[in-house]
KENUGU-691880 format. One record per atom (N, C-alpha, C): residue number from 1; x, y, z. Coordinates in nm, 4 decimals. Atoms other than C-alpha are relative to their C-alpha. Last residue first. Layout:
BEGIN
[pt NUM, [X, Y, Z]]
...
This chain:
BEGIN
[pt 150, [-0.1372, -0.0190, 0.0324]]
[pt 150, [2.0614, 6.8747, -3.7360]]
[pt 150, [-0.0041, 0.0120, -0.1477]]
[pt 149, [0.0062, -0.1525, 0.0345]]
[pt 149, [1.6485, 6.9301, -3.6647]]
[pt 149, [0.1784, 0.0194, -0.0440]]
[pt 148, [0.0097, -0.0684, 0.1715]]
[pt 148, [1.6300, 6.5390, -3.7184]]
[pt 148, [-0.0052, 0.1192, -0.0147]]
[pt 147, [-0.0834, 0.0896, 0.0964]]
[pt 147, [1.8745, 6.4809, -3.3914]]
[pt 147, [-0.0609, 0.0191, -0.1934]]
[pt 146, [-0.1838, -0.1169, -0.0121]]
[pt 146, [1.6886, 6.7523, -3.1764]]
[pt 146, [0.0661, -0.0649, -0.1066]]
[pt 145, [0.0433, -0.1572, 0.0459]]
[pt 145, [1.3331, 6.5751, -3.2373]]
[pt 145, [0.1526, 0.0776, -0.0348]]
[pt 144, [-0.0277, 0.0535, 0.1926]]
[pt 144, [1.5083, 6.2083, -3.2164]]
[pt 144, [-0.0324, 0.1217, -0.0830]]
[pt 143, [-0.1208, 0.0088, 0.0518]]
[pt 143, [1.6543, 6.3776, -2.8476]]
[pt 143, [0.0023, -0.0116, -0.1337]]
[pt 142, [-0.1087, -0.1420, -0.0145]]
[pt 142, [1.3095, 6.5087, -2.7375]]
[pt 142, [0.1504, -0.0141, -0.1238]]
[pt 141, [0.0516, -0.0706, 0.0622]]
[pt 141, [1.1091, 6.1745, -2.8336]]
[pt 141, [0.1016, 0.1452, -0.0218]]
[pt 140, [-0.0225, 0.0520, 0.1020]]
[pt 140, [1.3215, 5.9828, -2.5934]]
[pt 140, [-0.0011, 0.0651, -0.1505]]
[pt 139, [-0.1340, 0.0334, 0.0165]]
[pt 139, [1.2730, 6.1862, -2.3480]]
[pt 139, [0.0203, -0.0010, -0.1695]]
[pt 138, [-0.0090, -0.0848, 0.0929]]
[pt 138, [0.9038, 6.1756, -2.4026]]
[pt 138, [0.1804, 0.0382, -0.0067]]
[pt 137, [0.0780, -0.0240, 0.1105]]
[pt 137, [0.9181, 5.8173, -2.3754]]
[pt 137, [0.0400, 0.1599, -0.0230]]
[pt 136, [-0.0902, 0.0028, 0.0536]]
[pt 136, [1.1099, 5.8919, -2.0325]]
[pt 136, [-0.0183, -0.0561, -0.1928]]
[pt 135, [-0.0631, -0.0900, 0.0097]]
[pt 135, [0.8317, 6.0690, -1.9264]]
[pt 135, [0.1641, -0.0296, -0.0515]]
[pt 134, [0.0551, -0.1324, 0.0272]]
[pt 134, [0.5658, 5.8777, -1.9968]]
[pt 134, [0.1235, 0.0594, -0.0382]]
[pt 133, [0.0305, -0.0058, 0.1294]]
[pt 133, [0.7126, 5.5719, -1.8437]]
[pt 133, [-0.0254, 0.1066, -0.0928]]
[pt 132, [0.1464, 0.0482, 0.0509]]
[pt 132, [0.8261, 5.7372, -1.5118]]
[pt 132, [0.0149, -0.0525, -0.1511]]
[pt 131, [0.0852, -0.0454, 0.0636]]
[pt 131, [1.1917, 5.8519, -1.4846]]
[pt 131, [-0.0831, -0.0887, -0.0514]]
[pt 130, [0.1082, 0.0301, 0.0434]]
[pt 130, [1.4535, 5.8205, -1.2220]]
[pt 130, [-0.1239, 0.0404, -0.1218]]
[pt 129, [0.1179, 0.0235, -0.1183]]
[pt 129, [1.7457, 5.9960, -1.1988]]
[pt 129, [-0.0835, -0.1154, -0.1027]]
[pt 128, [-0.0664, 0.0390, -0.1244]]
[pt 128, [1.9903, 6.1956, -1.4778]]
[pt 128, [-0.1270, 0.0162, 0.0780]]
[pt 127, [0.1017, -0.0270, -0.0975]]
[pt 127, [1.9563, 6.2792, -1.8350]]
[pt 127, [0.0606, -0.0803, 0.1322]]
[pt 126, [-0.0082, 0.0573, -0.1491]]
[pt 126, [2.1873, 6.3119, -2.0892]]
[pt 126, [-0.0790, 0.0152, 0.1280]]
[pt 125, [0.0571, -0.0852, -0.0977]]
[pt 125, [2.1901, 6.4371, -2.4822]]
[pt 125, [0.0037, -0.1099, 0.2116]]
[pt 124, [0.0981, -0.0603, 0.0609]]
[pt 124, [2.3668, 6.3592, -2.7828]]
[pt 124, [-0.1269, 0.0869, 0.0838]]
[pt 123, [0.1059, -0.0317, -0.1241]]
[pt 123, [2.6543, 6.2623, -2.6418]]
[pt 123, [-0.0701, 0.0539, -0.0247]]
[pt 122, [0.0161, -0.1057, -0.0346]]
[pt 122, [2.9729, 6.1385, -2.9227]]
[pt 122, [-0.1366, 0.0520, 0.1077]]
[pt 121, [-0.0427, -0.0034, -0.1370]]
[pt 121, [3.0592, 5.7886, -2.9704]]
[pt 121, [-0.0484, 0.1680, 0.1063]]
[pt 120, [-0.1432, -0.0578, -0.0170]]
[pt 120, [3.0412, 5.8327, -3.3142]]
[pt 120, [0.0723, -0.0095, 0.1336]]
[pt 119, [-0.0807, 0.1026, 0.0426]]
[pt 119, [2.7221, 5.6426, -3.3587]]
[pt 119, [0.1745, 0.0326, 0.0292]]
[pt 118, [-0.0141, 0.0313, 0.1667]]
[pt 118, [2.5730, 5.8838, -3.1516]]
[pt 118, [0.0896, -0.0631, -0.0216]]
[pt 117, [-0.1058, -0.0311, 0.0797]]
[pt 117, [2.4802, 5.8516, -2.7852]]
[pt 117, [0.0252, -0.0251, -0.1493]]
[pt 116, [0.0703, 0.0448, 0.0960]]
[pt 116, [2.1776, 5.9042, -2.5598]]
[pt 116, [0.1438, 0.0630, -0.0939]]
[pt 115, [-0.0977, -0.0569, 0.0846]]
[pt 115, [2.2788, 5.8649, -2.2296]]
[pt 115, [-0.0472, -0.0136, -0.1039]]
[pt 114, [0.0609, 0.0354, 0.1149]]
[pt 114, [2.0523, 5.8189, -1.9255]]
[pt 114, [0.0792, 0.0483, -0.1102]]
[pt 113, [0.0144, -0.1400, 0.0594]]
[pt 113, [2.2257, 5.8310, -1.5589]]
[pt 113, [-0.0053, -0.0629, -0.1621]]
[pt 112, [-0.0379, 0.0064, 0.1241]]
[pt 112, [2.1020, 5.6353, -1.2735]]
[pt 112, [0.0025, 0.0947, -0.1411]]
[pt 111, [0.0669, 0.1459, 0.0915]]
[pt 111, [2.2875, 5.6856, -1.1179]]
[pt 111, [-0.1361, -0.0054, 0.0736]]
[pt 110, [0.1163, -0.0130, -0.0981]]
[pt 110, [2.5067, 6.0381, -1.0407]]
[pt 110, [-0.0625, -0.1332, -0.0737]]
[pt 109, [-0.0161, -0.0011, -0.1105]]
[pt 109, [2.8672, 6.1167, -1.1534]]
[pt 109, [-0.1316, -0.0465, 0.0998]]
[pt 108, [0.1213, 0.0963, -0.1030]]
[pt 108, [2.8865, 5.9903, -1.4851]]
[pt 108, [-0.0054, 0.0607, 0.1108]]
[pt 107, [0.0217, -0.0803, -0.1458]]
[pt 107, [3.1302, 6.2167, -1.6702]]
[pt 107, [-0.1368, -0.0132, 0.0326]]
[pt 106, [0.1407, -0.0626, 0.0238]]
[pt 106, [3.0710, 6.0079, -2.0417]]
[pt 106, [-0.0381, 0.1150, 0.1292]]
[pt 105, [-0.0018, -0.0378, 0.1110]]
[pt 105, [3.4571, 5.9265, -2.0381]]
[pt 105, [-0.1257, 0.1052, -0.0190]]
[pt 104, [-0.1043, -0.1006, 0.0333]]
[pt 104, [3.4672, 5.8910, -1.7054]]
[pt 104, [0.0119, 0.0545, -0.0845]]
[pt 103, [0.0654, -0.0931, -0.1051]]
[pt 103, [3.1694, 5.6558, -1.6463]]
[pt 103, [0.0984, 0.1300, -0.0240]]
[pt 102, [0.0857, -0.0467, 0.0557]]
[pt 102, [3.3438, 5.4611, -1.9623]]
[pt 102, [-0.0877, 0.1488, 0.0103]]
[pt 101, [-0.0287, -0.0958, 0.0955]]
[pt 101, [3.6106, 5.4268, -1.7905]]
[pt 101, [-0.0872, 0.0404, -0.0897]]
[pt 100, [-0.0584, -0.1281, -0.0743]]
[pt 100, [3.4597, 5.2777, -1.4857]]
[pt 100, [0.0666, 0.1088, -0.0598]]
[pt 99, [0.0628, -0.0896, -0.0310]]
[pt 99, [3.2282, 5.0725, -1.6534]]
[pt 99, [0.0583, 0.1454, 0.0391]]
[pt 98, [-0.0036, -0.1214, 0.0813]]
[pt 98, [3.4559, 4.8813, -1.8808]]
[pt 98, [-0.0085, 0.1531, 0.0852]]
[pt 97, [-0.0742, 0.0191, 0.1208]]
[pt 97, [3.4274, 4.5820, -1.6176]]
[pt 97, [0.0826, 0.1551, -0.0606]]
[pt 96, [-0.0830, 0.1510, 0.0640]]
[pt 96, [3.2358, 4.6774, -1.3455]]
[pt 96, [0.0826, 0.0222, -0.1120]]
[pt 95, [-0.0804, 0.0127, -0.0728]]
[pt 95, [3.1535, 5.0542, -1.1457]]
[pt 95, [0.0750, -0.1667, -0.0242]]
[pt 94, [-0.1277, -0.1136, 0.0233]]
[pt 94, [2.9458, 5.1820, -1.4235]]
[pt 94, [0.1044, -0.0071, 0.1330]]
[pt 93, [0.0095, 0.0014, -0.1569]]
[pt 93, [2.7250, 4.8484, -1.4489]]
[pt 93, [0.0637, 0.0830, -0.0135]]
[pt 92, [-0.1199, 0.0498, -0.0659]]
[pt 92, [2.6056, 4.8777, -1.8490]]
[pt 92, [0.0306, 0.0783, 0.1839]]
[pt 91, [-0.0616, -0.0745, -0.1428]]
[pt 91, [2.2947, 4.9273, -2.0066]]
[pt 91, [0.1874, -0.0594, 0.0147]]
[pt 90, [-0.0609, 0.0403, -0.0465]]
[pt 90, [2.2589, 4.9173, -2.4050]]
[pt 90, [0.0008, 0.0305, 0.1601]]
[pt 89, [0.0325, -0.0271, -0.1247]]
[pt 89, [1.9571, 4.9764, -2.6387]]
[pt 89, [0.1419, -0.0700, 0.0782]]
[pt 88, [-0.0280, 0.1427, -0.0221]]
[pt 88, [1.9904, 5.0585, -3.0057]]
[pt 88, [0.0678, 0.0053, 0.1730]]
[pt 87, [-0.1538, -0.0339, -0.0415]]
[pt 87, [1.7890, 5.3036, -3.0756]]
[pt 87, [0.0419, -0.1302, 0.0204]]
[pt 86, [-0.0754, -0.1366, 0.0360]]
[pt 86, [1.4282, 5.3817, -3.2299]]
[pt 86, [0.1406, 0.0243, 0.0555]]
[pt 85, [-0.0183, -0.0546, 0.1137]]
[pt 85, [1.2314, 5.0671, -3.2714]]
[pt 85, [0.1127, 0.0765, -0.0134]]
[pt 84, [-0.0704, 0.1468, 0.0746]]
[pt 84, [1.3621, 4.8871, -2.9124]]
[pt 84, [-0.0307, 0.0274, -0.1981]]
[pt 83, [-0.1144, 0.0475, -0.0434]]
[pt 83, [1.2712, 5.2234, -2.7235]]
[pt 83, [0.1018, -0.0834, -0.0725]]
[pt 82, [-0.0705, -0.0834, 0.0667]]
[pt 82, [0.9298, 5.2608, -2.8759]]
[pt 82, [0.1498, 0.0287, 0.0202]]
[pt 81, [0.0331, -0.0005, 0.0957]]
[pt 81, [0.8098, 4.9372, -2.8228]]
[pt 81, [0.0362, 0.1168, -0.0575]]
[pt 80, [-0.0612, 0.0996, 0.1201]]
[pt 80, [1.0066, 4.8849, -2.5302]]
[pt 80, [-0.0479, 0.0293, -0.1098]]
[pt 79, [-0.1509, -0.0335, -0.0078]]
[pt 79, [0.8360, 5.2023, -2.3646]]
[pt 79, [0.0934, -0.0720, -0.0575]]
[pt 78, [0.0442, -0.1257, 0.0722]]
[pt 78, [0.4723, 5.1042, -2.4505]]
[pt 78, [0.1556, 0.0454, -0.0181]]
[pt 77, [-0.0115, 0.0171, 0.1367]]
[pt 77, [0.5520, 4.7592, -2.3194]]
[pt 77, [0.0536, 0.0781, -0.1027]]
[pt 76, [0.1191, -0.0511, 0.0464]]
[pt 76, [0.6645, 4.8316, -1.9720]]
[pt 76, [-0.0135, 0.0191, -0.1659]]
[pt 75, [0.0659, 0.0777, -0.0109]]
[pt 75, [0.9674, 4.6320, -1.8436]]
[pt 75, [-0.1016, 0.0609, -0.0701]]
[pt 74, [-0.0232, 0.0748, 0.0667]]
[pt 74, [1.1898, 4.9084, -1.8524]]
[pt 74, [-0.0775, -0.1052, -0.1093]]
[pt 73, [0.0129, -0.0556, 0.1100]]
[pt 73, [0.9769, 5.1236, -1.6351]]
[pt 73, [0.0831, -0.0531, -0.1229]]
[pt 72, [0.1524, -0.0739, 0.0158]]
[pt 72, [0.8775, 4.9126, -1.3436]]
[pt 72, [0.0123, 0.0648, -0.1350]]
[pt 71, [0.1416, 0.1041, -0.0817]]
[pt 71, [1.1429, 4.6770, -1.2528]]
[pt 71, [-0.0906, 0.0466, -0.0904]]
[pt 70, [0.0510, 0.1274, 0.0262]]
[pt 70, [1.4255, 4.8085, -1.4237]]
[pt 70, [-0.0998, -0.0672, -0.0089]]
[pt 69, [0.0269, 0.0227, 0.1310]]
[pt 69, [1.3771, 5.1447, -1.3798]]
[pt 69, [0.0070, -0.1019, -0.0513]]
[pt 68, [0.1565, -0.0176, -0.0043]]
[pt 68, [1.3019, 5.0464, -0.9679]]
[pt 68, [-0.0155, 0.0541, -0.1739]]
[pt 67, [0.0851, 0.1847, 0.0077]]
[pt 67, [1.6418, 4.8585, -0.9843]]
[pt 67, [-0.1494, 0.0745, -0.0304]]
[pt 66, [-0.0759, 0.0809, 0.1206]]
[pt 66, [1.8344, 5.2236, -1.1097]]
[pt 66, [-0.0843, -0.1394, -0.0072]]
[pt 65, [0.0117, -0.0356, 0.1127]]
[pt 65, [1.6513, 5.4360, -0.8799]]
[pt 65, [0.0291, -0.0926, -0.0984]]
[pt 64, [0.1588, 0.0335, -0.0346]]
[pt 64, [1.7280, 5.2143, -0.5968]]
[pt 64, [-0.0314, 0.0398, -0.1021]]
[pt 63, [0.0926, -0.1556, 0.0104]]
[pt 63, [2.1281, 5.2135, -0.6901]]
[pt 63, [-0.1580, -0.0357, 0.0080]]
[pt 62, [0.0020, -0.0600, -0.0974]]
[pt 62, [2.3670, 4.9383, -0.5434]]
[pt 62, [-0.1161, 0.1314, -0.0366]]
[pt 61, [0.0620, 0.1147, -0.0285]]
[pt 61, [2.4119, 4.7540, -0.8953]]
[pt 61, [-0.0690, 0.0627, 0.1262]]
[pt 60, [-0.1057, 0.0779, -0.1461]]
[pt 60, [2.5232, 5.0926, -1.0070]]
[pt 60, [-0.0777, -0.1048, 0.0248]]
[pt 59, [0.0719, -0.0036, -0.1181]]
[pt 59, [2.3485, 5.2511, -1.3634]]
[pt 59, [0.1588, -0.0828, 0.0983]]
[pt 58, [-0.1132, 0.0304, -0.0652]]
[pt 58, [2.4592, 5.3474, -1.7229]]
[pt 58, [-0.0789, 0.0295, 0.1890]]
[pt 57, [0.0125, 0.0118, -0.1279]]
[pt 57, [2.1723, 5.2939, -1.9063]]
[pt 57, [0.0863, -0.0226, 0.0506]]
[pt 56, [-0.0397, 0.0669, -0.1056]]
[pt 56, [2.2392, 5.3741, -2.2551]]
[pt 56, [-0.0146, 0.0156, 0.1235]]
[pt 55, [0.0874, -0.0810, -0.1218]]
[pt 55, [2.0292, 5.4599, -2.5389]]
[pt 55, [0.0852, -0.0601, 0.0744]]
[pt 54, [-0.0026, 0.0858, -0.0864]]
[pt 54, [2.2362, 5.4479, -2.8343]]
[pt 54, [-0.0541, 0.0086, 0.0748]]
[pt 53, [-0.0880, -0.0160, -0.1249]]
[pt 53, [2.1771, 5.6282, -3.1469]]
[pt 53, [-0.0132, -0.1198, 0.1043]]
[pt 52, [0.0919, 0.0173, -0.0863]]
[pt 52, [2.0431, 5.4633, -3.5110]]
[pt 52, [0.1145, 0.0693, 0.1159]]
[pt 51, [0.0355, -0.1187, -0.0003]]
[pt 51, [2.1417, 5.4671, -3.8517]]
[pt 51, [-0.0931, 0.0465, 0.1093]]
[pt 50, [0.1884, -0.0291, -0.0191]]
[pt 50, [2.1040, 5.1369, -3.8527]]
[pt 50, [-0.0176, 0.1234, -0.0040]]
[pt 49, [0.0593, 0.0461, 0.1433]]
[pt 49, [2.4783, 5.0509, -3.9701]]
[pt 49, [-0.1694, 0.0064, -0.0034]]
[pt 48, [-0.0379, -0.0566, 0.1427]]
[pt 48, [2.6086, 5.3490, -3.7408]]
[pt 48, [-0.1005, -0.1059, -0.1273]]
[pt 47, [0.0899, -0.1457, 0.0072]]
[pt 47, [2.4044, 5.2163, -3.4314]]
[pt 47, [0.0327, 0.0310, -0.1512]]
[pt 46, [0.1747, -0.0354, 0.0262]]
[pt 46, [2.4926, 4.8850, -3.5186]]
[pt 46, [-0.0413, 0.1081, -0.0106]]
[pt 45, [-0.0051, 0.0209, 0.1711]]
[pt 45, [2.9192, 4.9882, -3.5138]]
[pt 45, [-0.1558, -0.0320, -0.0204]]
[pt 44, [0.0039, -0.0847, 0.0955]]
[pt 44, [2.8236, 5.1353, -3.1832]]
[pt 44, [0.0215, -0.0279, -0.1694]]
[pt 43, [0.1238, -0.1735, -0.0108]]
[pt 43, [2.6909, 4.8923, -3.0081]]
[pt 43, [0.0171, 0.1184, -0.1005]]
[pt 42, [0.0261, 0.0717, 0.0587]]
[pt 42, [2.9998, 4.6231, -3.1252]]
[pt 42, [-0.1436, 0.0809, -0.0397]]
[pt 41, [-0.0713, -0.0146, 0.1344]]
[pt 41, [3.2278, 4.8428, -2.9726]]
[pt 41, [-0.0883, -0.0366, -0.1351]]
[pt 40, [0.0836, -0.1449, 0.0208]]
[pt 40, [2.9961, 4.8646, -2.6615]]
[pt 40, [0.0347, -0.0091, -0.1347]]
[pt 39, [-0.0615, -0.1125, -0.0577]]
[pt 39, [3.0146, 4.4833, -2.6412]]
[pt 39, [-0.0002, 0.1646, -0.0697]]
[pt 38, [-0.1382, 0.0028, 0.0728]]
[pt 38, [2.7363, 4.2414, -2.7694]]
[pt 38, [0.0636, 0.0947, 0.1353]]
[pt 37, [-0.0218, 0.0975, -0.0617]]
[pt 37, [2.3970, 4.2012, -2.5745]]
[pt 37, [0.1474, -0.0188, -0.0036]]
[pt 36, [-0.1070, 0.0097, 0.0273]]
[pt 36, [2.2054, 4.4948, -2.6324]]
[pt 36, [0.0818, -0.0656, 0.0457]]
[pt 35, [-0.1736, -0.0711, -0.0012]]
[pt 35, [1.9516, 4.5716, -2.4380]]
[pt 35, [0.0713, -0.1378, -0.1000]]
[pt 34, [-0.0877, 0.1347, 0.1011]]
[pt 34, [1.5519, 4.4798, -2.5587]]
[pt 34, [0.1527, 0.0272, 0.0574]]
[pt 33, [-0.0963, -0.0285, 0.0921]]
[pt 33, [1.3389, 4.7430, -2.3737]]
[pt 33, [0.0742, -0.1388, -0.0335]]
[pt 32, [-0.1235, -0.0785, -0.0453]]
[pt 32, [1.0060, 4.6119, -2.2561]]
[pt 32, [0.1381, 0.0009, -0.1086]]
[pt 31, [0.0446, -0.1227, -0.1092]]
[pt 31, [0.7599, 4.3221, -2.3339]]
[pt 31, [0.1231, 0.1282, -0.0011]]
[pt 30, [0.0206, -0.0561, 0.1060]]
[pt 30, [0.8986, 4.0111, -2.5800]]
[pt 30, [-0.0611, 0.1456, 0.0364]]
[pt 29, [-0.0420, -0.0164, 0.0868]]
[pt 29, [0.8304, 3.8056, -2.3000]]
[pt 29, [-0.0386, 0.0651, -0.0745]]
[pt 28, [-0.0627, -0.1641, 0.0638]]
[pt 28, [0.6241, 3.9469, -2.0242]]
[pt 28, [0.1147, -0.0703, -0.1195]]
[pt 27, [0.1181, -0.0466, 0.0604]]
[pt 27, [0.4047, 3.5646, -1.9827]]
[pt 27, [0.1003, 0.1849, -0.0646]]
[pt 26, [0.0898, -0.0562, -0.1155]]
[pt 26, [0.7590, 3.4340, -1.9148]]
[pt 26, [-0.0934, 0.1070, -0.0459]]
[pt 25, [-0.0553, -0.1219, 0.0013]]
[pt 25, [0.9584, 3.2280, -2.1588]]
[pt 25, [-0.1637, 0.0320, 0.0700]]
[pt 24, [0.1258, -0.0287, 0.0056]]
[pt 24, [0.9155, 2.8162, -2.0523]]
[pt 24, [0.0350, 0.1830, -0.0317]]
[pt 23, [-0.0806, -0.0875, 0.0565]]
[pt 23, [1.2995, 2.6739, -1.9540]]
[pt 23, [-0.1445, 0.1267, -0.1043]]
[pt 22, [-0.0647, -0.1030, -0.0633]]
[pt 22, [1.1138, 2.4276, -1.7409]]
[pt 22, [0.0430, 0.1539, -0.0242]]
[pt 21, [-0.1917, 0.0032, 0.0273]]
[pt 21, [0.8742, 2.3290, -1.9469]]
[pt 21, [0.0708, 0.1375, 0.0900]]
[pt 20, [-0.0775, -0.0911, -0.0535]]
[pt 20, [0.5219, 2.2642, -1.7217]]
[pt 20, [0.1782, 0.0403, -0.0810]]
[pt 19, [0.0880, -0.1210, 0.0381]]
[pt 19, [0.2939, 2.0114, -1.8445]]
[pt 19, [0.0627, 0.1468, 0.0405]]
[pt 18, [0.0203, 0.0312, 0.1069]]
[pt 18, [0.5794, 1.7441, -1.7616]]
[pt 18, [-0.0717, 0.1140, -0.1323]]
[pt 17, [-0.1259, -0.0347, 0.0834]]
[pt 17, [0.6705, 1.8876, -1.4602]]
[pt 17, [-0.0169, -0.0221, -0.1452]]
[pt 16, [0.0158, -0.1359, 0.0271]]
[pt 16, [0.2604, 1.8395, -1.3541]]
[pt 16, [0.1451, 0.0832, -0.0813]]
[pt 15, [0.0577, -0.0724, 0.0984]]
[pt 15, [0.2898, 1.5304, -1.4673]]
[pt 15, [-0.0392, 0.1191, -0.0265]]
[pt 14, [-0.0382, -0.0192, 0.1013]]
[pt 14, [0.5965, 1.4061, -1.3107]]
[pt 14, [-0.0934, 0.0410, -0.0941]]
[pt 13, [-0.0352, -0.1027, 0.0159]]
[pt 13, [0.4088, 1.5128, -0.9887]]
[pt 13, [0.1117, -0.0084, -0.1291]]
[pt 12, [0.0567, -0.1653, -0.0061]]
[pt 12, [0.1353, 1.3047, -1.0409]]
[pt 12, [0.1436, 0.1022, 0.0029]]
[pt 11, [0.0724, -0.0506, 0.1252]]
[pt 11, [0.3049, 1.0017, -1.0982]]
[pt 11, [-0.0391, 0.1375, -0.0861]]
[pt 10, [-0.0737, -0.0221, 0.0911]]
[pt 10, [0.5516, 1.0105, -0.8695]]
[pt 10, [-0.0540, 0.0727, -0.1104]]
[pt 9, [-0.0506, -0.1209, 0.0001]]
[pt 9, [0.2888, 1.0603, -0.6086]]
[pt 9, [0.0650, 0.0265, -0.0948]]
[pt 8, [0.0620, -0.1510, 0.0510]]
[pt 8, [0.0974, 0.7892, -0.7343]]
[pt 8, [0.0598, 0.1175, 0.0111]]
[pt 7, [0.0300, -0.0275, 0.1365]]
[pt 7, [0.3946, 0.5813, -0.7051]]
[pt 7, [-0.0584, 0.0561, -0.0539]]
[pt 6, [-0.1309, -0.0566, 0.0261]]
[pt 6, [0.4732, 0.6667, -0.3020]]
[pt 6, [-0.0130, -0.0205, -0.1603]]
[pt 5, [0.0228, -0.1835, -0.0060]]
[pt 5, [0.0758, 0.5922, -0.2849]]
[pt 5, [0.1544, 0.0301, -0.0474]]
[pt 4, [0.0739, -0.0272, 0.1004]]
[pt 4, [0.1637, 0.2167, -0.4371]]
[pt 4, [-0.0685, 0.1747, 0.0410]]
[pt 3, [-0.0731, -0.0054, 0.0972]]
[pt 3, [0.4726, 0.1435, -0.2081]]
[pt 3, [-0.1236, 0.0636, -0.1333]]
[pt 2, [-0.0636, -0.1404, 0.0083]]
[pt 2, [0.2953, 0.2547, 0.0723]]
[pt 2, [0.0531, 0.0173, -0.1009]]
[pt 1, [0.0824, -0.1196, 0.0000]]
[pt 1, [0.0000, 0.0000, 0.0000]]
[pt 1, [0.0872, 0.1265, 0.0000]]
């Protein structure tokens, strides 16, 4: 008798694993900004062959601001969808790897801080803090405004 419950159990719970794939993409796939996966080098040669700037999120692992754009405004469709058309999206940690010269290069001093860079490497415009959906949309908007008035 124990031996035959200890088999139903099996049963059952290889069927719920079963109905279940592990590796499964999560109801927000395909949601939110897209980053950029390559290295920056690699960022900017896309931008140039898309004819596209960079959006970069240069943030601190350690920053509240920085997890709560993650969380909340990243993630949000409306903002990927225009985000992931109109640049080519990169964060990076500004106290890892690269980060620290980078942060130098771009004079980082505050996180999280929003960069919107041309293929050239050059700074097209920069924002700094937190920012709502909405408002970093219109962001967004601002810089492609400034960029086709050149």
């Amino acid at each position: 008798m124990k031996a035959l419950l200890h088999i139903s159990l099996v049963i059952i719970a290889l069927t719920f694993v079963q109905g279940t794939p592990i590796n499964a993409p999560s109801s927000d796939a395909g949601k939110g900004i897209t980053f950029f996966e390559g290295t920056w080098e690699e960022a900017l040669e896309m931008a140039e062959k898309e004819d596209k700037m960079i959006f970069l999120d240069a943030y601190a692992v350690w920053c509240g601001p920085c997890k709560l754009l993650k969380k909340n405004v990243f993630t949000d469709e409306g903002v990927g969808n225009f985000y992931n058309k109109n640049f080519i999206n990169f964060e990076m940690d500004m106290e890892r790897g690269i980060g620290p010269k980078m942060a130098q290069q771009f004079r980082v001093t505050a996180y999280p801080t929003l960069l919107f860079v041309k293929a050239d490497g050059s700074v097209a415009n920069k924002a700094v803090g937190y920012h709502p959906q909405a408002q970093l949309i219109a962001l967004g908007e601002k810089v492609l405004n400034a960029q086709n008035e050149e």
